[in-house]
C-alpha positions as CSV (number, residue, x, y, z in Angstrom):
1,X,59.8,119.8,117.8
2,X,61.2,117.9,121.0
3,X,62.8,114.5,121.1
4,X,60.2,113.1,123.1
5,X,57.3,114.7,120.8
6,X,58.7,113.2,118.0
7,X,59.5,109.9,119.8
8,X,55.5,109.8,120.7
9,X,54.3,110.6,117.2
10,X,56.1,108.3,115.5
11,X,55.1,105.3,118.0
12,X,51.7,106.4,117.6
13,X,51.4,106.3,113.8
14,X,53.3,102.8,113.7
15,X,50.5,101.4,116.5
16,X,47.7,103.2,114.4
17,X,49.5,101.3,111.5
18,X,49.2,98.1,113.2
19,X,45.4,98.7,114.1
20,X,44.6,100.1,110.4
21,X,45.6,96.7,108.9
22,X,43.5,95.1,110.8
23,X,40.5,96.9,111.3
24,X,37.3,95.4,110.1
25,X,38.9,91.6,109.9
26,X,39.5,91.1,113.5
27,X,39.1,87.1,114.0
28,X,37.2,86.7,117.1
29,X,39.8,84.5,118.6
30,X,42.1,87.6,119.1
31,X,39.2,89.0,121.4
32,X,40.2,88.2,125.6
33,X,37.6,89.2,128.1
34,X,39.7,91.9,130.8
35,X,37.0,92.5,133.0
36,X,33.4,92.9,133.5
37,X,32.0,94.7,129.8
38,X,35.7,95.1,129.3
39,X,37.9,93.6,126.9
40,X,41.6,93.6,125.6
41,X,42.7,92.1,121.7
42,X,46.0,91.1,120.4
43,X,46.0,94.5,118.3
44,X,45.9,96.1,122.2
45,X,48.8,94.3,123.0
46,X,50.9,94.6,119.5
47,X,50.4,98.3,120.0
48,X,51.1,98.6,123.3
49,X,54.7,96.6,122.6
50,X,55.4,98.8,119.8
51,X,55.0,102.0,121.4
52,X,56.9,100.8,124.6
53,X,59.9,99.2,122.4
54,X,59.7,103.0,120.6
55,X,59.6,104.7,124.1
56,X,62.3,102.8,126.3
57,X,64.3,102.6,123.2
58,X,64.7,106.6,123.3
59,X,64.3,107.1,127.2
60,X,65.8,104.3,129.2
61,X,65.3,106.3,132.3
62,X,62.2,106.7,131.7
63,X,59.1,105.1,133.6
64,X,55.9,104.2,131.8
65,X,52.5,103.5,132.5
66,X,50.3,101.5,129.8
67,X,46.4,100.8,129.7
68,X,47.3,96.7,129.0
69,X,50.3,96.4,131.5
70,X,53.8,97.3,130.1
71,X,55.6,98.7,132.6
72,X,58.9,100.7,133.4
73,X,60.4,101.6,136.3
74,X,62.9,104.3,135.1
75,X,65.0,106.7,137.4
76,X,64.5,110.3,135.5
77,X,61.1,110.8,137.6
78,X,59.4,111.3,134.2
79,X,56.2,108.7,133.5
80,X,54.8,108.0,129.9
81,X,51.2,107.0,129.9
82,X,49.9,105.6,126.8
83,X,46.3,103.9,125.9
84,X,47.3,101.9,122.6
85,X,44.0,101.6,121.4
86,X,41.6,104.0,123.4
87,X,38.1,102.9,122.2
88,X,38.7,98.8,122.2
89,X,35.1,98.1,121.8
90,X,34.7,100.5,119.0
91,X,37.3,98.5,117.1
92,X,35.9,95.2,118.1
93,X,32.7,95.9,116.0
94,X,34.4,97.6,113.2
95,X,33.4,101.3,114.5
96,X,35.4,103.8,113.0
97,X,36.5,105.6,115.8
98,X,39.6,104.4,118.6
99,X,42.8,106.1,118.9
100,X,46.2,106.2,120.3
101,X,47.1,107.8,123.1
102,X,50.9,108.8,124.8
103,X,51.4,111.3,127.1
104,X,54.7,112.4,129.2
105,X,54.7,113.6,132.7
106,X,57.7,115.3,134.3
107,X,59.7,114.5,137.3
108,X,56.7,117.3,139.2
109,X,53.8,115.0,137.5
110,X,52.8,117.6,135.1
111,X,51.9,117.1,131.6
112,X,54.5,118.3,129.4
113,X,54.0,116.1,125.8
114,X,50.6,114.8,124.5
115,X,50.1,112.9,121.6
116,X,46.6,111.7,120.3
117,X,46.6,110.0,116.8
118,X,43.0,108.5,115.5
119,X,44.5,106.7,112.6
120,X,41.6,106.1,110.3
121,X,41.0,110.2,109.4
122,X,45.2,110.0,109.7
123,X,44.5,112.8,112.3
124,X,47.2,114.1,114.4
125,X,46.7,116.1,117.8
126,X,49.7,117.1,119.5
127,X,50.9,119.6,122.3
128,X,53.6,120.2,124.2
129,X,53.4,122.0,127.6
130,X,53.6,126.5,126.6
131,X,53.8,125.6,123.1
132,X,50.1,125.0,121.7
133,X,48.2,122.1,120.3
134,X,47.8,121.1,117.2
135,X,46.2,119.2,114.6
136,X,48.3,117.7,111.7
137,X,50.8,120.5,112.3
138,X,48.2,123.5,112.4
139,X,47.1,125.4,115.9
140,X,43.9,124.1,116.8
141,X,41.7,126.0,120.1
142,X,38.5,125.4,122.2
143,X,35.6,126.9,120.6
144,X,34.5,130.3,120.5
145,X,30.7,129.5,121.1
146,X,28.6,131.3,123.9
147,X,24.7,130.3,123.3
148,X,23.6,126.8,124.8
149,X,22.0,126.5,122.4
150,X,24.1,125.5,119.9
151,X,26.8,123.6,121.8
152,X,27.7,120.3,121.3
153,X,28.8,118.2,123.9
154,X,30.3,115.2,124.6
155,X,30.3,112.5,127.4
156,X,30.9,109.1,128.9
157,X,27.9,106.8,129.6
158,X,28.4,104.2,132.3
159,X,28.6,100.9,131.2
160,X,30.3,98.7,133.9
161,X,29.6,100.6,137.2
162,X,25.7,101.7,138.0
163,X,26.3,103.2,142.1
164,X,26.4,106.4,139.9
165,X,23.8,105.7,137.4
166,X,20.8,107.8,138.6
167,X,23.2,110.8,138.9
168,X,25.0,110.5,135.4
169,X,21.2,110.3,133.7
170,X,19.8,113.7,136.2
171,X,23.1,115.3,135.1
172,X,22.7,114.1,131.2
173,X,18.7,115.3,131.6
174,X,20.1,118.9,132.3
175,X,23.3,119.1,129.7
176,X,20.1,118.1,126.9
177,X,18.3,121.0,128.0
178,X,21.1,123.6,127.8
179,X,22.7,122.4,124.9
180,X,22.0,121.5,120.9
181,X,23.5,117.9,121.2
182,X,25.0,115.2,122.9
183,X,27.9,112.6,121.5
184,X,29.3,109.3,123.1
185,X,32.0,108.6,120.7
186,X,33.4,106.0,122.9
187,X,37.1,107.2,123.1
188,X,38.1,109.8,125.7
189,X,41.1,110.3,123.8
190,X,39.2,111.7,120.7
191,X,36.3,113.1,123.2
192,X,38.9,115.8,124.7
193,X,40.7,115.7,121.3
194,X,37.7,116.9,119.6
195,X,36.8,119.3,122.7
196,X,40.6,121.1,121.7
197,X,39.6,121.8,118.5
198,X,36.3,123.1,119.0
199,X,34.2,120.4,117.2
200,X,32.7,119.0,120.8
201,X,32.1,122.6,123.1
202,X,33.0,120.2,126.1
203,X,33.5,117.1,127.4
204,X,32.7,115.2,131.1
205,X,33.2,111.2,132.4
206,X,32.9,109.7,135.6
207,X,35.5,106.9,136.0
208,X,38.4,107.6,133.9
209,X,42.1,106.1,134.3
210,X,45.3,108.0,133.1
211,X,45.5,106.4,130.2
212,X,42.1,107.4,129.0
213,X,43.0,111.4,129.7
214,X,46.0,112.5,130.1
215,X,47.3,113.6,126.5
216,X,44.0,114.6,126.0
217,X,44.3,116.9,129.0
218,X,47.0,118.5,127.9
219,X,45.7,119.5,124.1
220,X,42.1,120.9,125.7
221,X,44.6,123.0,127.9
222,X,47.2,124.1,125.5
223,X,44.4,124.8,122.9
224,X,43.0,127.4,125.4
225,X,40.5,125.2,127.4
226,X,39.9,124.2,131.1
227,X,39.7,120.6,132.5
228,X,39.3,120.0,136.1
229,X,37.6,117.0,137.8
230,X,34.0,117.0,139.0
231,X,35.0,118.8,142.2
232,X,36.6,121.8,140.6
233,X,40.2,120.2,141.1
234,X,42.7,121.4,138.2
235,X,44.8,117.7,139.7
236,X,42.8,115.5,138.1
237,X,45.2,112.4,138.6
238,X,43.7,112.7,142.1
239,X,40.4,111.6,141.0
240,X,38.4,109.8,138.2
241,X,36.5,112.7,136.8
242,X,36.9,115.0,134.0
243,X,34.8,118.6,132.7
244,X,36.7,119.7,130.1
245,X,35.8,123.0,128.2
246,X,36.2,126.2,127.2
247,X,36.1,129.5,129.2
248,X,32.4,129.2,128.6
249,X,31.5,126.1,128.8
250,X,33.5,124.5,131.4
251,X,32.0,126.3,133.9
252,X,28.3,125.3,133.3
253,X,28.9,121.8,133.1
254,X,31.1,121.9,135.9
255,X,28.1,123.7,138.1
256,X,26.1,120.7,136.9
257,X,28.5,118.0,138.0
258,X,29.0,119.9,141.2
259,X,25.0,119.5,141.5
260,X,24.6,115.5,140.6
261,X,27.8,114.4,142.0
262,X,27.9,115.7,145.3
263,X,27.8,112.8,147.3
264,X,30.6,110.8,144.8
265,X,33.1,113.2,145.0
């Protein structure tokens, strides 16, 4: 295991920690409004200072990049990214599912470390760039499945933009028809998590930031999988968009994004 793997696992279990005390008894007061249908708590912000005190502790010349605005402006060339608590709203009403999220680009902007940790199952999903992914320490990969029919898949439903509305529901219409499911967990962390392990048979979201993806990115890939963005882009830091999948899948939601989205991409 690498420094910086190790660095990122243990500042994600001490932030899932944090949240896991105080999951379920969150005093409203602690709740601050961010944005329209978007909001931050103190556990966001606890988290977020723990994993950046764990992070520029180890790699001082190291830049970072966090969801609730901790910044460093290292001079290695190398950027963490880290959600501290993906799935805010989720954890606001006592739903059981958010998770931590760090991720390490190199000085060329690719994804080299990913960590995702959803600390109530105490579930661990790592990879590092040609190594693998896995969960708690065992090699995890996309699934296997071939027939529409029983694939499960997993998406984003749009809660603060609507420009895009008509075309997430004509694409959603068509993913019901040629699958056996759909899931909104509410954390694209755990959504593309999930997707590396084979429980979700793919993933797609319009209007993602870094934070949201880019470990997440990095375990559907090492696990075997393909993400691009709506367009067919494999850079998908250049856009807000995200198919993830396997060999099979990923290339028939893709097709279906490529249909609805057309005139957003």
């Amino acid at each position: 295991m690498s420094r910086e793997l190790e660095t990122a696992i243990n500042a994600a279990k001490e932030a899932g920690s944090i949240a896991v005390q105080t999951f379920g008894k969150l005093d409203l007061t602690k709740i601050h409004p961010k944005d329209y249908k978007d909001f931050v708590t103190e556990v966001d912000n606890a988290c977020e200072e723990r994993i950046a005190s764990a992070i520029t502790s180890a790699f001082p010349d190291d830049s970072m990049l966090c969801e609730e605005g901790s910044t460093a402006n290292g001079t290695s060339g190398r950027k963490w990214i880290v959600d501290p608590l993906d799935g805010t709203l989720n954890f606001i009403h006592s739903f059981p599912v958010f998770s931590i999220s760090i991720a390490l680009c190199d000085s060329h902007n690719d994804l080299v470390t990913g960590v995702v940790y959803q600390p109530v199952l105490d579930e661990l999903f790592t990879a590092e760039k040609g190594k693998g992914a896995c969960l708690n320490g065992n090699p995890i990969h996309v699934s296997t499945r071939n027939d529409p029919e029983h694939f499960l898949i997993a998406t984003g439903i749009p809660f603060k933009e609507y420009h895009y509305l008509e075309s997430y529901v004509s694409m959603l219409k068509d993913v019901i028809h040629d699958s056996a499911g759909i899931r909104r967990a509410g954390s694209a962390a755990i959504d593309l998590a999930y997707t590396a392990c084979g429980r979700f048979d793919a993933f797609w979201e319009y209007k993602l930031f870094p934070w949201d993806y880019s470990a997440g990115v990095l375990l559907v890939r090492e696990a075997g999988g393909i993400v691009t963005s709506f367009s067919g882009n494999s850079d998908v830091s250049a856009h807000h968009s995200i198919v993830a999948g396997s060999p099979v899948t990923h290339p028939l939601i893709l097709e279906k994004a490529k249909k609805y989205f057309q005139e957003h991409l």
